[in-house]
TIBAPA-993126 format. One line per 3 residues: number of its first residue (from 1); for each residue x, y, z of C-alpha. Coordinates in Angstrom, 3 decimals, m for minus. Each point is the difference from the previous one (the first is absolute). Layout:
BEGIN
NUM = X Y Z ~ ...
//
This chain:
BEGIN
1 = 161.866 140.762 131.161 ~ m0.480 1.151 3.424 ~ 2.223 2.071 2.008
4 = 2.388 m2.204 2.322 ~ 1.709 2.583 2.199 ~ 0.008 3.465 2.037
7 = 3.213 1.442 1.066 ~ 0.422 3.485 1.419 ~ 2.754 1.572 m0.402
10 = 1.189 0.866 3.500 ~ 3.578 1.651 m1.480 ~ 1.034 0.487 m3.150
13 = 3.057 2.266 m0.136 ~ 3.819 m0.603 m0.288 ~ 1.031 2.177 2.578
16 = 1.208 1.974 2.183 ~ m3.317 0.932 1.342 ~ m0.217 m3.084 2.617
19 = m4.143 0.537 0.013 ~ 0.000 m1.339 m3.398 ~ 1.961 m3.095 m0.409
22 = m0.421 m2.866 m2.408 ~ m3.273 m1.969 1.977 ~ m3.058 m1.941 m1.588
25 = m2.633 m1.985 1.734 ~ m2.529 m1.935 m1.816 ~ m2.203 m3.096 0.124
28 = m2.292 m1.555 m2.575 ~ m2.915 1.567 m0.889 ~ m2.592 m3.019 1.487
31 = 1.010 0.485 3.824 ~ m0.339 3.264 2.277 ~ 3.551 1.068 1.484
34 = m0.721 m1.564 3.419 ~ 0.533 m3.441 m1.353 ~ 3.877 1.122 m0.723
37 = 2.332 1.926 m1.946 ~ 2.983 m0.186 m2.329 ~ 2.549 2.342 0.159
40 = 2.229 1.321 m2.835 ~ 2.745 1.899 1.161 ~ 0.597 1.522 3.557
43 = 1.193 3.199 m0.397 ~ m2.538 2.646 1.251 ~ m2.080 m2.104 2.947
46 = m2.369 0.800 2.846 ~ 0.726 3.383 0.428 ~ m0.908 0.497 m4.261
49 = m3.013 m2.026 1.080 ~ m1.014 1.729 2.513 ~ m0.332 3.593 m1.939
52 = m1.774 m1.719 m3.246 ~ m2.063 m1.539 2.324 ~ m1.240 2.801 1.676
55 = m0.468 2.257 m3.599 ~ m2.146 m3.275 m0.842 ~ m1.800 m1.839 2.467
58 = m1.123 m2.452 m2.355 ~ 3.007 m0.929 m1.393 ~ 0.462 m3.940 1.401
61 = m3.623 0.057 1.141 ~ 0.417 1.668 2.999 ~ 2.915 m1.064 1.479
64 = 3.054 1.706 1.872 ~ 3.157 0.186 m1.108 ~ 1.231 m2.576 2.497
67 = m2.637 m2.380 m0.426 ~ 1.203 0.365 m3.730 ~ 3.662 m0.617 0.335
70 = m1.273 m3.406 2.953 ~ m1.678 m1.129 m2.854 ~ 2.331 m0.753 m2.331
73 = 1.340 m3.341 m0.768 ~ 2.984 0.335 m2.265 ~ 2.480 2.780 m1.070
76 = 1.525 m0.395 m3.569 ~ 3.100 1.852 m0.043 ~ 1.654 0.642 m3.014
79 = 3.462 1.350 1.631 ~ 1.148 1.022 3.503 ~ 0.787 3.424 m0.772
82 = m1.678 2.195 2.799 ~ m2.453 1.654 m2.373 ~ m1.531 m3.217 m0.395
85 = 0.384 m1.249 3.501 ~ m0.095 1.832 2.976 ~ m3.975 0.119 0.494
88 = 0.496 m3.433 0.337 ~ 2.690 0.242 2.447 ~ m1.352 2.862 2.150
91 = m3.338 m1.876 0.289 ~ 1.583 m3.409 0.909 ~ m0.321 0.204 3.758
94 = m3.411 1.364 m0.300 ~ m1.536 m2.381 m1.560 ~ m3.296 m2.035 0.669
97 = m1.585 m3.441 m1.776 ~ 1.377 m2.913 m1.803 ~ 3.847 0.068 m0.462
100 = 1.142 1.746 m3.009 ~ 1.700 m1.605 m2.526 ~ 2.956 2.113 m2.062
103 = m0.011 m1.138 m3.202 ~ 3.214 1.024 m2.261 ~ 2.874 m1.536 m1.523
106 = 2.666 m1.459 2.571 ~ 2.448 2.209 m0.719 ~ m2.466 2.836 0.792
109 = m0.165 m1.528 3.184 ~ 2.994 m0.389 1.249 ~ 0.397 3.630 m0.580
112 = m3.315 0.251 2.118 ~ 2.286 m1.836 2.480 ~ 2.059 2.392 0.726
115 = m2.360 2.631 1.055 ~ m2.071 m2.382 2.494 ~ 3.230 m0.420 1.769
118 = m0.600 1.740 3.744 ~ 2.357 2.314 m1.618 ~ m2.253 2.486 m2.352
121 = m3.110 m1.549 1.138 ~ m0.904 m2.927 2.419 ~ m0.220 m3.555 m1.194
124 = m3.914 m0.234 m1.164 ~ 0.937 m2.293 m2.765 ~ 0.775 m3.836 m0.633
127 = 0.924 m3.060 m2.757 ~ m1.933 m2.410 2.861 ~ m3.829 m1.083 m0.928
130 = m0.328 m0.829 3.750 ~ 1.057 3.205 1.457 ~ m2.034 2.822 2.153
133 = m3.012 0.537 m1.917 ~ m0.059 3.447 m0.212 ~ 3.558 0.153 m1.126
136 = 0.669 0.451 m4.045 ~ 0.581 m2.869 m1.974 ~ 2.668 0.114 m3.102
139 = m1.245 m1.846 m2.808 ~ 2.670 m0.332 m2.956 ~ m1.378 0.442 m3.563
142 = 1.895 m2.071 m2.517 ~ 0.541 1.101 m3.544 ~ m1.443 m1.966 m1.662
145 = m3.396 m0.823 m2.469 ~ m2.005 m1.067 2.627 ~ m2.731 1.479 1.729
148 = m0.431 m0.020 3.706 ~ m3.501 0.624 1.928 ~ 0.669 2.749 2.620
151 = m3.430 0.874 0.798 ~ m2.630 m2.922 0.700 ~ m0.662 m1.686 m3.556
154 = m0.833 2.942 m1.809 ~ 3.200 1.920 m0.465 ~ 3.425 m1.534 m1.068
157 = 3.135 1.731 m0.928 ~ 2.970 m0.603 m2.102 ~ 3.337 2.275 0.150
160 = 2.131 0.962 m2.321 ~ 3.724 1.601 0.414 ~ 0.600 3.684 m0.909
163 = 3.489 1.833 m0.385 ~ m0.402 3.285 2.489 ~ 3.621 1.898 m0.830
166 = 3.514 m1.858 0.795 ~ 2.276 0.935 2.620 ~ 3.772 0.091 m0.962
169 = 0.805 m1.826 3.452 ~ m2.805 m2.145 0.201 ~ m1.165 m0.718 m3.582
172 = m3.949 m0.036 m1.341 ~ m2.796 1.047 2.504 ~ m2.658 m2.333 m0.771
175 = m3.851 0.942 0.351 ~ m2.893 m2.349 m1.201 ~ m3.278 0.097 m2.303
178 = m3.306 m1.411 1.066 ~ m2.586 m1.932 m2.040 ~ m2.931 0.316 2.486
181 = m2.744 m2.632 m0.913 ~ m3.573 m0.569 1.091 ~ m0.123 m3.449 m0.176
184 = m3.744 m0.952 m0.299 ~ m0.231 2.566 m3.401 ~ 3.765 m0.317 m0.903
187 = m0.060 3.508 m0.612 ~ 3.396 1.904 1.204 ~ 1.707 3.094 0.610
190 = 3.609 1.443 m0.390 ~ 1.845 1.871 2.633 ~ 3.960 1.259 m0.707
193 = 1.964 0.215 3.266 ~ 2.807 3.113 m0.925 ~ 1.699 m1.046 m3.214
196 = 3.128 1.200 m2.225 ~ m0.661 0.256 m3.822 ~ 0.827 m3.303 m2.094
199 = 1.878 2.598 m2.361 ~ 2.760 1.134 2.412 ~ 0.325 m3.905 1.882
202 = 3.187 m1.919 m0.571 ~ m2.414 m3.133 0.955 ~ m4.110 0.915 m1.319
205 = m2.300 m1.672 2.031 ~ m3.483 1.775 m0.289 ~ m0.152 m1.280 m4.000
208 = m0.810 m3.240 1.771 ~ m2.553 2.108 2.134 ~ m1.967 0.956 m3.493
211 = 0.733 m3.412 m1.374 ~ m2.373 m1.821 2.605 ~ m2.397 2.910 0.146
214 = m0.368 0.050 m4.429 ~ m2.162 m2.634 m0.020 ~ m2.823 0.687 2.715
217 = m0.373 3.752 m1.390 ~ m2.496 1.079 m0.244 ~ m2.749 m2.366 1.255
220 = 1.886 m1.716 3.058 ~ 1.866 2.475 0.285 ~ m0.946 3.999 m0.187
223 = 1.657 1.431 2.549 ~ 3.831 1.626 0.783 ~ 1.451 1.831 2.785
226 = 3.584 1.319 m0.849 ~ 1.945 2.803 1.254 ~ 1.265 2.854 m1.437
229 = 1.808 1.906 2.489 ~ 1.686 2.544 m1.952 ~ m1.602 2.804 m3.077
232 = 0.898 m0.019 m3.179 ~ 3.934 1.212 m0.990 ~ 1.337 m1.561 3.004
235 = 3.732 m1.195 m0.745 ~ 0.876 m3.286 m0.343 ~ 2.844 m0.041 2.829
238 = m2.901 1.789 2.170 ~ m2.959 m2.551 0.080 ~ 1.810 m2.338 2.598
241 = m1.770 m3.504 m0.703 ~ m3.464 2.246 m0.770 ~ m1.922 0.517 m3.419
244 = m0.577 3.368 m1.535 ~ m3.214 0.266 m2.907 ~ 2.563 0.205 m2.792
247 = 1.202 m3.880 1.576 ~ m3.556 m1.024 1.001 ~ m1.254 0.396 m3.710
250 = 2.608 m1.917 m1.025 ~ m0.786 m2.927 2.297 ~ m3.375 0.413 m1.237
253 = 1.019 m0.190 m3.225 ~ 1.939 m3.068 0.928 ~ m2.855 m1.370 1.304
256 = m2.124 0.623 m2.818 ~ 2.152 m1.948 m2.491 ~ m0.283 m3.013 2.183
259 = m3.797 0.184 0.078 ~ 0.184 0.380 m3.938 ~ 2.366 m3.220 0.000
262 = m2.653 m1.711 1.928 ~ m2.713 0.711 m2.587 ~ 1.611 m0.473 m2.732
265 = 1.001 m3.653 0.999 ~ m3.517 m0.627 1.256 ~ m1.201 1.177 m3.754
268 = 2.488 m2.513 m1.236 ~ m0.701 m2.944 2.246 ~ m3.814 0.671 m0.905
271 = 0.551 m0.216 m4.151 ~ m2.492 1.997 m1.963 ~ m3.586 m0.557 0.366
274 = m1.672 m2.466 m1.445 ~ m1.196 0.930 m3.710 ~ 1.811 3.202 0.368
277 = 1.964 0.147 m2.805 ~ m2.604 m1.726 m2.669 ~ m1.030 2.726 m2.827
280 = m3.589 1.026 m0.269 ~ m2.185 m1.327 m3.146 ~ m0.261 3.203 m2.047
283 = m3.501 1.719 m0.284 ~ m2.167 m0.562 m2.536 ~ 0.208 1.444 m3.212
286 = m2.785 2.678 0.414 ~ 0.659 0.795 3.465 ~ 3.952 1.373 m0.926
289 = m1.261 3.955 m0.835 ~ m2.041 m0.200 3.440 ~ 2.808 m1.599 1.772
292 = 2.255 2.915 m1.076 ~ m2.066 2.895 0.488 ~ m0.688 m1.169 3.649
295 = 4.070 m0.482 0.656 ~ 0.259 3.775 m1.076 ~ m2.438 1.244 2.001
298 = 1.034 m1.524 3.121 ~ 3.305 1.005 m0.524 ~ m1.135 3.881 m0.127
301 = m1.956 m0.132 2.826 ~ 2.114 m2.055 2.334 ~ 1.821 1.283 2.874
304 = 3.513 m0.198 0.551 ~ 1.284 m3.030 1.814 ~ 0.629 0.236 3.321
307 = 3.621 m0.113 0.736 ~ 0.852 m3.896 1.571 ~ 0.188 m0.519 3.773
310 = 3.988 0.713 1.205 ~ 1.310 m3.665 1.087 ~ m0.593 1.356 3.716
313 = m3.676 0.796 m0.316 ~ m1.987 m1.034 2.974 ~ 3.159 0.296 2.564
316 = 0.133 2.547 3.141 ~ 3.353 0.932 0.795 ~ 0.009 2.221 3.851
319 = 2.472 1.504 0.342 ~ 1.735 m0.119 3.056 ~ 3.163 1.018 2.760
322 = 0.644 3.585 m1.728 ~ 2.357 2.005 1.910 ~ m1.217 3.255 1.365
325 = 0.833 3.460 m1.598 ~ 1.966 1.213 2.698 ~ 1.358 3.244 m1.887
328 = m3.525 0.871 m1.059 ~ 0.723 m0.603 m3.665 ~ m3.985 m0.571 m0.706
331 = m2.926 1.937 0.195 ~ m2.047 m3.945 0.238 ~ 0.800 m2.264 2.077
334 = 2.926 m2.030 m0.843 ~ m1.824 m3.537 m0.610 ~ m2.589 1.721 m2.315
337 = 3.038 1.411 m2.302 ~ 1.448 m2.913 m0.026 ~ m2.884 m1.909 m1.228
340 = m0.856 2.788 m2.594 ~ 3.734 m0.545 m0.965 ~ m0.435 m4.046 m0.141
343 = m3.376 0.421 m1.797 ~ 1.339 2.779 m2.940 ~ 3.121 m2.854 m0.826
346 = m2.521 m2.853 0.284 ~ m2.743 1.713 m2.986 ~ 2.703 0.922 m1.984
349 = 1.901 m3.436 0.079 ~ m4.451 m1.406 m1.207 ~ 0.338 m2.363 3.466
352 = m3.419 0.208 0.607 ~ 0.285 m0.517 3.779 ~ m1.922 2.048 2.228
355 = 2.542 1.992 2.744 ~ m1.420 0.712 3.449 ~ 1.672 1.980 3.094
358 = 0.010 m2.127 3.361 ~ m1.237 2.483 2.315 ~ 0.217 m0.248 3.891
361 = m3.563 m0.980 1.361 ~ m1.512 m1.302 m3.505 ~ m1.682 m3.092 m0.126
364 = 0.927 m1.686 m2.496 ~ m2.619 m2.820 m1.665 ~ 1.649 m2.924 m2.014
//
């Protein structure tokens, strides 16, 4: 099948460095970037743009970082903590093109709210369709199974709820998961918004994440970006609503067993093959000795079998929002330990899925 999208990775870090923030523009692969732009995230913004722009020229076919940012026509944001946010806020006023649309849960929103308030910034966003048309426009995701188009009728989006830590005052933080389709090929990606292990949650919610993605994998669906802020031996009490590898392999193990559920009940639902299970006439009488001699020959001379496909095989998993080594712990930087970290617990565990490092200024081909 064809590629459907290209996203560059405009931030990719966790913090504190504010010049990489979580930030991902993309589009699919049949139009140039002039005919609009999706944005994932809003963390790093223009000013990120601006510097990968001018180490690569070429990098949305020629244009500036401010024709860039005018250009898009949604923001999906996962959660309004800063990191994830405050490109899109700084840039708000600055803004050129069709109104933007901010696409996130309600309760993300309202949150939103309370930062376009004249108080920490001006008032540059509304609920009201009809409203200045340069102004932002919140647009409330429901939880739910459906999918909503967000970007002409070639890319619709459904949203899932995430558990992001719990606050003893205020309760669970919620942050989302997005199923990112291209309609015309039905082909899809994954993208994890900041997200608390299932294994430490008084209420799991991304098992239900893995149960929707188990049966597109791998063929609709080959794709994952998920965060894993933290390297391994991070304490529990320590993560604060983030994944370390040891807790990312084990949602991937997670995952796995749905996929395998899926298959198996496909194999059932399918009954065995026609003619399958019928024995073979036996061979002639003289042809027995031949028959034999052959069998023992090809068993000396065969290779071993090749080990079976892990129940992942044909996934990417990028790996994404790590946390940078601030003490200087690392000789490498931090997101390429952490991936060799994910990737050692993912061969041992026989996943089969193939572990990348989202990298600030990578384009990124889906």
């Amino acid at each position: 099948m064809p590629p459907t999208f290209d996203l560059v990775v405009v931030g990719s870090g966790g913090g504190p460095f504010e010049t990489n923030l979580s930030s991902y523009l993309f589009k699919p692969c049949d139009v140039p970037w002039a005919d609009g732009i999706i944005a994932l995230e809003a963390g790093s913004g223009i000013g990120a743009l601006y510097h990968l722009i001018n180490r690569n020229v070429a990098l949305f076919d020629g244009l500036s970082a401010h024709q860039v940012y005018s250009l898009i026509h949604c923001f999906l944001i996962s959660h309004a903590h800063l990191d994830h946010v405050v490109g899109l806020v700084l840039s708000a006023g600055a803004l050129h093109g069709c109104r933007k649309r901010v696409c996130a849960p309600r309760s993300v929103l309202k949150i939103l709210e309370t930062v376009f308030s004249d108080r920490i910034w001006p008032n540059l966003a509304s609920w009201d369709e009809d409203d200045a048309p340069f102004k932002l426009l919140y647009d409330p995701f429901n939880f739910d199974e459906a999918y909503r188009t967000v970007f002409r009728d070639s890319v619709s989006v459904r949203a899932m709820p995430l558990l992001h830590g719990q606050n003893d005052t205020l309760g669970d933080y919620e942050s989302s998961a997005f199923f990112v389709r291209h309609d015309p090929s039905g082909k899809q990606f994954l993208f994890f918004g900041d997200v608390a292990p299932d294994s430490l949650a008084a209420r799991p919610q991304t098992i239900a994440v893995w149960r929707a993605a188990a049966p597109l994998i791998p063929h609709a669906l080959s794709t994952v970006f998920i965060e894993c802020s933290w390297p391994s031996g991070r304490p529990d009490e320590q993560l604060y609503g983030h994944l370390s590898p040891e807790h990312l392999v084990d949602e991937l193990v997670a995952l796995a067993a749905e996929v395998a559920a899926v298959r198996l009940a496909e194999t059932a639902a399918e009954g065995p093959a026609a003619g399958a299970d019928a024995p073979l006439p036996p061979p002639p009488p003289e042809q027995k000795g031949r028959r034999r001699r052959r069998k023992r020959r090809r068993k000396l001379s065969a290779d071993p079998p090749a080990p079976p496909p892990g129940p992942l095989a044909g996934l990417r998993v990028y790996i994404i929002h790590c946390k940078e080594d601030l003490e200087g712990k690392y000789d490498d930087p931090i997101s390429e330990v952490i991936r060799n970290q994910v990737d050692a617990l993912v061969r041992a565990r026989g996943l089969g899925v193939e572990v990348l490092s989202a990298d600030q200024g990578m384009t990124i081909t889906i």
